[in-house]
C-alpha positions in Angstrom: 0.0 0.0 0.0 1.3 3.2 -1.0 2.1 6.5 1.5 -1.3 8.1 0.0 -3.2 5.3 0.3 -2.2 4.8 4.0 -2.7 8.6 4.5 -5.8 8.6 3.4 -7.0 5.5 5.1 -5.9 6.7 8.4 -7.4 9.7 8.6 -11.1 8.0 7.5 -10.5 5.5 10.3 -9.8 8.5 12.6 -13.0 10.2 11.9 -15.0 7.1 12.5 -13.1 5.9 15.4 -14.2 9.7 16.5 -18.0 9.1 16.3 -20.2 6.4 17.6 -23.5 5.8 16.2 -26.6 7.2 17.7 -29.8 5.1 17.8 -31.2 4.5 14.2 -34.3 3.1 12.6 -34.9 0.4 9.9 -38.1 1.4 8.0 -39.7 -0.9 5.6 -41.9 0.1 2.4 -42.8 -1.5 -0.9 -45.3 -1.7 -3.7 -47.0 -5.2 -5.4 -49.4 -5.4 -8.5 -50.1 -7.2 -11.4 -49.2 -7.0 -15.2 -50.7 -8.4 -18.4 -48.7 -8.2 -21.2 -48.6 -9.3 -25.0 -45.3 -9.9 -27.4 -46.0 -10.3 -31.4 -42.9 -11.7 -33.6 -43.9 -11.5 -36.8 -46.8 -13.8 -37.1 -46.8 -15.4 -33.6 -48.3 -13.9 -30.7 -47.8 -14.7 -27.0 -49.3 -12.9 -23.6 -49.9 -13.6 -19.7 -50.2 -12.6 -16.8 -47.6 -11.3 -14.1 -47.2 -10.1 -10.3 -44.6 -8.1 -9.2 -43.5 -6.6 -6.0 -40.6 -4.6 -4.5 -39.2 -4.3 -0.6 -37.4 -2.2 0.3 -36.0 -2.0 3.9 -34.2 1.0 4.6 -31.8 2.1 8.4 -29.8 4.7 9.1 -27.8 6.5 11.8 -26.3 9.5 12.6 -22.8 9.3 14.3 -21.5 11.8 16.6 -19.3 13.3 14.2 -22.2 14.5 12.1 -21.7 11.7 9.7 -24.7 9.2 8.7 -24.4 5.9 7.5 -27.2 4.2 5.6 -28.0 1.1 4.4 -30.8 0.0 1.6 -31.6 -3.3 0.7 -34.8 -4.4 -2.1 -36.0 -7.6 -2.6 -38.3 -8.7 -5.9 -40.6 -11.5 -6.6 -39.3 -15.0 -5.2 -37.5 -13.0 -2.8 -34.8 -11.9 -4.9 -31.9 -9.5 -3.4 -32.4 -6.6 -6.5 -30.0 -4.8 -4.9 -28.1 -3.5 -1.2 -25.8 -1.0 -0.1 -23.8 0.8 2.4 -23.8 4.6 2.0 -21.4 6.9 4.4 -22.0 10.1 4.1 -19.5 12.4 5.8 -21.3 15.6 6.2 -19.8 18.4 3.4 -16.6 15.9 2.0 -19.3 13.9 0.2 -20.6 10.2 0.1 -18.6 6.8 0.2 -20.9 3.9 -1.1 -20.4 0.3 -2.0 -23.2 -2.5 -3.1 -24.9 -4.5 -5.4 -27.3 -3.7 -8.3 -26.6 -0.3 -8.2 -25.7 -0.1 -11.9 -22.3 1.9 -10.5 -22.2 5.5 -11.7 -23.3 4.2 -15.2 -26.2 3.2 -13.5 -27.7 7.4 -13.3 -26.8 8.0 -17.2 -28.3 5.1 -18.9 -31.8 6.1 -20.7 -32.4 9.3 -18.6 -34.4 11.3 -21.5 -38.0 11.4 -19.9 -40.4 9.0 -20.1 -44.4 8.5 -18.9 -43.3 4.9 -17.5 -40.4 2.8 -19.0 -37.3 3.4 -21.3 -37.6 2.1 -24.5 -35.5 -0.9 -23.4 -38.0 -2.1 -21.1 -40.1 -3.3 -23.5 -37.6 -4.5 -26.1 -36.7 -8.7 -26.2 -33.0 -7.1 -27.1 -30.2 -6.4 -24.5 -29.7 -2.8 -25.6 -26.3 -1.1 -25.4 -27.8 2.0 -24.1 -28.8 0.2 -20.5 -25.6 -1.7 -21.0 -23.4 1.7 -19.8 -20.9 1.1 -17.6 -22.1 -2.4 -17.0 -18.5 -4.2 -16.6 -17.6 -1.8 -13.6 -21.3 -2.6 -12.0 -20.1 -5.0 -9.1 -17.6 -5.0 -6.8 -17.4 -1.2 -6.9 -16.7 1.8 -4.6 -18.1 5.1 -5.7 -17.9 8.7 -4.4 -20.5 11.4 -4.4 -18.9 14.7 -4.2 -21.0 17.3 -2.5 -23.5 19.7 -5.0 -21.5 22.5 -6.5 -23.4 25.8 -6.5 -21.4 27.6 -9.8 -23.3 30.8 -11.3 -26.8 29.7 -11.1 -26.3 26.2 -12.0 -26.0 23.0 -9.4 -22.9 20.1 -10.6 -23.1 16.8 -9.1 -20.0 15.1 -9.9 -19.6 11.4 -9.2 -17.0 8.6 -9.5 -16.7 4.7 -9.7 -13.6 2.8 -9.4 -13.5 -1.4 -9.6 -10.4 -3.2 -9.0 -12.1 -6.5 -11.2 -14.7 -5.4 -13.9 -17.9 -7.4 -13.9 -21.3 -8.2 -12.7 -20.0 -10.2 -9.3 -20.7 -8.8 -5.4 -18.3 -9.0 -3.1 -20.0 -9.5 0.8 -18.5 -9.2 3.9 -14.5 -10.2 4.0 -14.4 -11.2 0.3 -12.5 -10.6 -2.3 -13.2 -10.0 -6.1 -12.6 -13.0 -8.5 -9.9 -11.8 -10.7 -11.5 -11.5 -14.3 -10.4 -14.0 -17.5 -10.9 -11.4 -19.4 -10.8 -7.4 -18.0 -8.6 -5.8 -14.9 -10.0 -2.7 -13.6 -12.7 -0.2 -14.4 -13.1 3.8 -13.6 -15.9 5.7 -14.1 -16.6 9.2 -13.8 -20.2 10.9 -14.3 -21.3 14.9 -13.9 -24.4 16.1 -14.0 -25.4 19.8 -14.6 -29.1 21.6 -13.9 -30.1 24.9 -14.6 -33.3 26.5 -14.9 -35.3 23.6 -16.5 -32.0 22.2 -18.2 -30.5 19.2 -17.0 -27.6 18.0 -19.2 -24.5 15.3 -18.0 -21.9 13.3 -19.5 -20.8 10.2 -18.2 -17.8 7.8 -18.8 -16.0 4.1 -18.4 -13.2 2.8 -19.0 -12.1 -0.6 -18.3 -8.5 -1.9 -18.9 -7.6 -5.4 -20.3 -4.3 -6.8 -18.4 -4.8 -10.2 -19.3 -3.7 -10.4 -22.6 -3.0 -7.8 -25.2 -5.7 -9.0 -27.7 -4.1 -10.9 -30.0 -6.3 -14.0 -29.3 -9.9 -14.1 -30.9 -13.2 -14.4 -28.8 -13.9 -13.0 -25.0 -10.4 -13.6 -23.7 -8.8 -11.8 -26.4 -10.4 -8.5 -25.5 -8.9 -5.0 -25.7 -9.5 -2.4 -23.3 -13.6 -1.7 -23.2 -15.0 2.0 -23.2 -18.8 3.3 -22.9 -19.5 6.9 -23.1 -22.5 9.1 -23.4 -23.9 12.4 -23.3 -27.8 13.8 -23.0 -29.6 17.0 -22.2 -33.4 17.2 -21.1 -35.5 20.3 -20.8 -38.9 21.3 -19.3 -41.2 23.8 -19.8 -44.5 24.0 -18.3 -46.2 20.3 -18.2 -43.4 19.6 -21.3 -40.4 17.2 -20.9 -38.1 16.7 -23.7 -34.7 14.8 -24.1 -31.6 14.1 -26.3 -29.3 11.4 -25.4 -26.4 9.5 -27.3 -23.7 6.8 -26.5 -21.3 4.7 -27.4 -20.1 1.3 -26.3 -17.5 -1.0 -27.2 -16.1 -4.1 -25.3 -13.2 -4.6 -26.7 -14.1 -8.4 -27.6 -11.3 -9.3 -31.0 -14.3 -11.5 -32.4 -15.3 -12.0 -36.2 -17.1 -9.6 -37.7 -20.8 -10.4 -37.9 -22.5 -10.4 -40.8 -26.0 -8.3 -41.0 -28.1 -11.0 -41.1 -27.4 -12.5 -37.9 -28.0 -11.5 -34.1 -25.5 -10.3 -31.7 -25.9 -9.6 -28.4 -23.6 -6.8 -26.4 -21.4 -9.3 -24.4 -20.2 -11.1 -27.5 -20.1 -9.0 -31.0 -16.9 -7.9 -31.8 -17.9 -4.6 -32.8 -19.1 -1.2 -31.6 -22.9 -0.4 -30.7 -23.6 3.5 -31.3 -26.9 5.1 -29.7 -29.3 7.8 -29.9 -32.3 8.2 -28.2 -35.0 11.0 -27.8 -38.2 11.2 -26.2 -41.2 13.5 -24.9 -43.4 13.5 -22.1 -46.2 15.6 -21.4 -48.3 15.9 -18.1 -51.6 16.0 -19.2 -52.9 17.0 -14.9 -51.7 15.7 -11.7 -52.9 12.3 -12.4 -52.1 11.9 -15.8 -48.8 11.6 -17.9 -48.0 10.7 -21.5 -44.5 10.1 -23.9 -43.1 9.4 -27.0 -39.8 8.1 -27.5 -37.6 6.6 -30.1 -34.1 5.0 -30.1 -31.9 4.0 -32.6 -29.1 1.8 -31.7 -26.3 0.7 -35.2 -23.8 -1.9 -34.7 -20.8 -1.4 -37.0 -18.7 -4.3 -36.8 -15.8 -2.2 -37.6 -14.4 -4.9 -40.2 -12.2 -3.2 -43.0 -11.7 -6.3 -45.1 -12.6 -5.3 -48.5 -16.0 -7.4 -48.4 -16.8 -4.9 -45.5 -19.9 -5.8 -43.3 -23.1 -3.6 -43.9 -23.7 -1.8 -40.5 -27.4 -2.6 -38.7 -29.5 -0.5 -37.4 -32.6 -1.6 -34.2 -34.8 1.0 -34.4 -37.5 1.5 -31.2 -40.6 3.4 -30.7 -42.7 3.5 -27.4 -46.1 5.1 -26.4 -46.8 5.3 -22.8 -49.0 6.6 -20.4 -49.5 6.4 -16.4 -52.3 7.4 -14.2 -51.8 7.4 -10.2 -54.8 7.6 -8.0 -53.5 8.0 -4.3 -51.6 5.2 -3.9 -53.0 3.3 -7.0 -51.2 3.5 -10.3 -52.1 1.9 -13.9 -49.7 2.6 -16.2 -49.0 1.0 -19.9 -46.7 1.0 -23.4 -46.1 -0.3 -26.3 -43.0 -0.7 -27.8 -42.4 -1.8 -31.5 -39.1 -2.7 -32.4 -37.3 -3.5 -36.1 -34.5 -6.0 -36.6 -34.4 -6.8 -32.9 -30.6 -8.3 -31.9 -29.0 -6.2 -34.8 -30.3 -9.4 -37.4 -31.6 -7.3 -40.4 -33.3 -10.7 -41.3 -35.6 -10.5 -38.0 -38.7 -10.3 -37.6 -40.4 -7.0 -36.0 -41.1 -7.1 -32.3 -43.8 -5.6 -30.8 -44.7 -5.6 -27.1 -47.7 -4.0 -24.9 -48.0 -4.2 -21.1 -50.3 -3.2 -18.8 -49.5 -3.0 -14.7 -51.8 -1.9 -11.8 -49.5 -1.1 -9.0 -50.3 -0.7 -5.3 -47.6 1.7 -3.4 -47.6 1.2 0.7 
């Protein structure tokens, strides 16, 4: 460990060494419903019926020192862990957290233009590269929340990630990160801007590949992996509207694939470019609709002289959603061409319907 390292370590260990906790609470809250919903491929149709429901139990305490530690933890249908975490936040120096399902910083920049109910993706069969941001630095992360900037009108949040072993995995209590076949370490960094009704941010990650230096074909031959975007939403009266692109590449030295076939994000060699834009309006209160499209083109970045035709899955969603007190109904569609990047696929077209109960 390095003189910094130990320097800084110290002194955090002082502070809480400094303050012990006062009493705290655990709260718990949640909401349950139903869903119907309908997928069409082409000339097949399927539909059912869902439940859903979400837990969340929440503590926190105050330490002497005026810093508060907090802790979140939801769990899904079948009692799934969706996600927990451990939040420190040490009064104006900002806000130390590490957990699962958090989606890292990535995790606040992916599909933020507005919506009624969903982002596109949500009602898409296709892993889209758009919610894919800063996946690989998603697990066994630390992230920092600097304190809000106040700079000439305008509030800057600025946040960063670092993993010391890109990938999906949790470390728990006392364990340590398996080390990756495939990626070393991941940094992220994320800033966020509001004025007025503006809201704009930019957000990147970049993961480093010390395992090999790419020379091998297929997952373990990857190079170093980058995702990027940028978006800016603005609202005016009941009016929302939103520009957002990105870009994502994993690094992955795989053959080119051909147009007519489907990739998905953790295999194509390739990269996956985005743009997205949407609109929501608030009809009352009660009542709120949007619009949104995204276009997401792979370009399999093969410059053989046959060169492979670039593919384009193209999105459009209606929604609307509707709360009454603690009752909600809310609903899209979403119709989707050449889902997976396969310009041979059928259309894709999904509708869902969910009554949702808050408590």
């Amino acid at each position: 460990m390095n003189t910094l390292k130990k320097i800084g370590l110290t002194a955090l260990g002082t502070s809480l060494v400094a303050g012990s906790a006062y009493a705290g609470e655990i709260t718990a809250s949640g909401d349950a419903g139903y869903t119907f919903k309908s997928e069409e491929i082409g000339v097949r149709s399927d539909e059912g019926y869902g439940y859903n429901h979400d837990i969340t139990f929440s503590g926190s305490a105050e330490l002497d020192n005026g810093f508060t530690v907090s802790t979140t933890m939801i769990l899904v249908e079948a009692a799934t862990l969706s996600s927990s975490n451990v939040a420190l936040t040490m009064g104006g120096m900002g806000t130390i957290t590490i957990g699962g399902g958090l989606g890292n910083v990535g995790g606040g920049f992916d599909a933020v233009t507005p919506f009624a109910y969903e982002e596109n993706h949500d009602g898409m069969a296709t892993t889209t590269a758009i919610d894919s941001l800063g996946s690989l630095s998603d697990g066994n992360s630390i992230m920092y929340a600097a304190p809000a900037l106040e700079l000439g009108g305008a509030t800057v949040n600025i946040t960063a990630g670092y993993t010391p072993e890109a990938g999906d995995s949790v470390t728990g209590e006392g364990a340590v990160s398996a080390q990756s076949a495939t990626y070393g370490s991941a940094k992220t960094l994320g800033v966020k801007v509001g004025v007025a009704g503006l809201t704009a941010g930019i957000f990147g990650e970049e993961v480093e590949n010390d395992q090999n230096d790419g020379s091998v074909s297929g997952a373990n031959g990857a190079g170093d992996a980058m995702s990027a975007t940028w978006f800016a939403n603005y609202s005016f009266g009941p009016v929302s509207v939103g520009y957002q692109k990105a870009g994502l590449d994993h690094g992955i030295n795989a053959a080119a694939t051909d147009a007519t076939t489907a990739k998905t994000i953790a295999a194509a060699g390739g990269f996956f470019e985005s743009e997205m834009m949407s609109i929501a309006f608030n009809v009352n209160e009660n009542l709120s609709v949007s619009y949104g499209e995204l276009t997401e083109t792979y370009n399999a970045q093969d410059h053989a002289s046959t060169a492979i035709a670039n593919v384009d899955m193209e999105s459009d969603s209606i929604q609307f959603a509707y709360t009454m007190g603690s009752m909600s109904i809310k609903g899209y569609q979403t119709e989707t061409d050449n889902p997976g990047w396969d310009s041979d696929a059928d259309s894709n077209t999904e509708t869902e319907i969910a009554v949702n109960f808050a408590f």
